[in-house]
N, C-alpha and C positions, 0 to 999 in steps of 0.2 A: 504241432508248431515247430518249426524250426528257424535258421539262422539262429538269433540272439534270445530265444526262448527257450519255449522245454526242446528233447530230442524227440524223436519219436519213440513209441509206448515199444517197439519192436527190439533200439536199440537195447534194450536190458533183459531181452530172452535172448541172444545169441553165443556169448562167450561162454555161462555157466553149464546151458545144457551140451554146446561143444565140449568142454572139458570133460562130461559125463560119459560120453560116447566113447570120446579119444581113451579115458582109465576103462571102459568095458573094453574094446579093442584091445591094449594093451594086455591088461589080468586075462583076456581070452587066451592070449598067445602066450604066453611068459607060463598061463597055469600053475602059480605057482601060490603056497600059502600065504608069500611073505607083501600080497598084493591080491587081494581078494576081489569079485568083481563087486560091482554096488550093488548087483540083487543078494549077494553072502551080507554087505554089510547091513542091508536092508533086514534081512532075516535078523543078523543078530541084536540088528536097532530095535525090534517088533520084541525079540524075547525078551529084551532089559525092559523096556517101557508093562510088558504082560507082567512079568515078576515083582516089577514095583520099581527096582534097583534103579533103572534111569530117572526116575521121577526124585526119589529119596537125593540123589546124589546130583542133581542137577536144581532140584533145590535150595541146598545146601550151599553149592557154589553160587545162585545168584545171590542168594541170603547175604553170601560175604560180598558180592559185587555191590551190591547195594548201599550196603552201610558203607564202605570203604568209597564208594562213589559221591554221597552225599555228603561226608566227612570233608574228603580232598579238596570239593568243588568250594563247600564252604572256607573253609579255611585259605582255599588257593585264591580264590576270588578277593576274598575280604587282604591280602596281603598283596595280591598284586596291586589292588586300587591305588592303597596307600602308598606302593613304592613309585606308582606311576603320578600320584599327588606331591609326593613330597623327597624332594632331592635328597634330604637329609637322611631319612627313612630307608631311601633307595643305598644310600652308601654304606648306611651301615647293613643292610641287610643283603648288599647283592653278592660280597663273598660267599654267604653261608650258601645263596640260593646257586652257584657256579659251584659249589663245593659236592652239595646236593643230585643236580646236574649230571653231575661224573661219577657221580660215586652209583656202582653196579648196583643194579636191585637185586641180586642174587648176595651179594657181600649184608645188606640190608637187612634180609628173610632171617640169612643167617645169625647176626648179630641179635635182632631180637630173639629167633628163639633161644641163643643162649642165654642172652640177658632174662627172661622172662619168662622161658618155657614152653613147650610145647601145647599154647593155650588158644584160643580162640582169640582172646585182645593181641596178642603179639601178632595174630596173623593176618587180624586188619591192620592195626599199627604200620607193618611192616607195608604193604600196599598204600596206605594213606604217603607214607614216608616218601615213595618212590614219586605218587600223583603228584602231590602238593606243588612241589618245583614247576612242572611243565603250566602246571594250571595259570599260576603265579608271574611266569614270564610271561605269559601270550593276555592276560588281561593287563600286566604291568603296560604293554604296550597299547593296547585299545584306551588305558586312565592317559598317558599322551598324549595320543591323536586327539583329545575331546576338545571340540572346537570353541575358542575364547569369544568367540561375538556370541556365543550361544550362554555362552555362561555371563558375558554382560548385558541379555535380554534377561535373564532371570535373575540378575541381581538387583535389574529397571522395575522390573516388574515386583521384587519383593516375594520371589519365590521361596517358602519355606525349605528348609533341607530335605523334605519326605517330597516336596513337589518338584524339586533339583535332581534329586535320584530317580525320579520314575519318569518326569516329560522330558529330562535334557540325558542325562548321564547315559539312563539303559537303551534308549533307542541307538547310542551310537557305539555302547559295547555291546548291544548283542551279538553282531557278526563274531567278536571275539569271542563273546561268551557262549556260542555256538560250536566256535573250533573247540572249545576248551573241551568240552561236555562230548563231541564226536570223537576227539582224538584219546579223552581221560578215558570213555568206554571201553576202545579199542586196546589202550595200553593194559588197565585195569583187571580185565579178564586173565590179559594172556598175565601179569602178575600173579594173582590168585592162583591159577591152577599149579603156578611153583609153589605158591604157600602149602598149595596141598599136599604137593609130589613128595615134599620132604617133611613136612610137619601136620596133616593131618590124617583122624581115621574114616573120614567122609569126603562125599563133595568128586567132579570128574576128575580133578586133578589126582586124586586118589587114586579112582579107575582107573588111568592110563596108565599110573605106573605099578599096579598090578596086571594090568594086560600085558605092560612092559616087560615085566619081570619073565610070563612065557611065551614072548613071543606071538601077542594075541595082536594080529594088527585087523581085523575085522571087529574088536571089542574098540581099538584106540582109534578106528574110524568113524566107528557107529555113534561115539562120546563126542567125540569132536565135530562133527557134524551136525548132531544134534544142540549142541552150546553154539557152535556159528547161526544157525537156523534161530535161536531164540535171540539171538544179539543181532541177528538183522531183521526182528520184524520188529525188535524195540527200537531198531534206526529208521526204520519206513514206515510205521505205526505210531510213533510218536516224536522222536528229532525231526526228519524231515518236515511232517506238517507243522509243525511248531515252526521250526526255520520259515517256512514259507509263509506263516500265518504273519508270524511278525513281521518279515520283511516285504508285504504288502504294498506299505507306500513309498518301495523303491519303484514299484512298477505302475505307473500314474495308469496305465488300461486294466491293470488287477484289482486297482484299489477301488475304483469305482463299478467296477463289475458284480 
């Protein structure tokens, strides 16, 4: 289907395996270590995953994506509503959330592991810390948009608050609460693997910055590759069809299909 539908199934195998070819061509000619081609990182991807090391250390890292993802979401959700319901709320809370905003996730990491140590809660902490803000604006603005004749059907109608949040509210924040969940993914990882590089003794963040340390860039490819690969089949295995699942009855020929 094209024009104003899906693209074609083709448009999404063209760019990635281009790129494959163009770093083989390159790492051919360059021969150099500091640029391995993909069958070295392939090999050294097969040896970590044999040994165990890729599995132990990659799940370690989602372990922390996860907690710190459900954390964020909740917390970022539940404050953006409010700020986006009520003016008051929003005033007093939109410095801290501009303050939050700008302040580096790197300064963040840091802070807590001083304050708290070199532990496991400082390192979600610190990830939740950075999430929260971004989640918080982008649903502060979806609790705006919610349309008031929709909310004076359900006040006609005598709609419960649990029947107000699920038939009126969530149908029109989900696109928001969609970005939020795409873009917190995206953000969330690449935080974490800092938590690691500088405060923990697991997890890929780990590995890379012992690959780092010799100069291993067939081990910080093999890691990295391997964490992008599991973060896009959880956005094409389960975001995508969720997005699409719910946003059904924007497409009056999907919805009845």
């Amino acid at each position: 289907m094209t024009g104003r539908g899906y693209a074609p199934v083709w448009c999404y195998w063209v760019v990635l395996p281009g790129l494959v070819v163009f770093w083989f061509l390159i790492a051919m000619a360059l021969d150099s270590s500091l640029l391995p081609t993909p069958l070295a990182v392939g090999r050294t991807l097969y040896a970590e995953a044999a040994n165990g090391e890729l599995w132990l250390n990659l799940g370690a890292t989602l372990a922390r994506v996860a907690v710190a993802f459900v954390i964020a979401m909740g917390l970022g959700v539940t404050i953006g509503v409010v700020m986006g319901r009520s003016e008051t709320t929003n005033a007093l809370l939109d410095p801290l959330l501009l303050l939050m905003l700008n302040l580096p996730a790197l300064v963040t990491i840091i802070l807590m592991y001083v304050w708290f140590g070199l532990v496991e809660s400082a390192a979600v902490l610190a990830v939740v810390i950075n999430k929260v803000p971004n989640v918080a604006v982008t649903l502060r603005e979806g609790a705006r948009s919610l349309d008031p004749k929709l909310e004076s059907m359900a006040t006609a109608y005598r709609f419960s608050r649990w029947q107000r949040a699920r038939e009126v509210w969530l149908p029109q924040l989900f696109p928001y609460l969609m970005a939020a969940m795409r873009g917190g993914l995206a953000l969330i990882w690449k935080i974490v693997l800092v938590v690691e590089l500088l405060g923990r003794s697991n997890g890929v963040g780990f590995k890379l910055n012992m690959a780092f340390q010799v100069f291993d860039v067939a081990t910080i490819l093999a890691y990295s590759l391997a964490f992008v690969a599991v973060v896009q089949v959880i956005e094409l295995a389960l975001l995508q069809p969720l997005e699409r699942r719910a946003s059904r009855w924007r497409r009056p020929e999907l919805a009845h299909a």
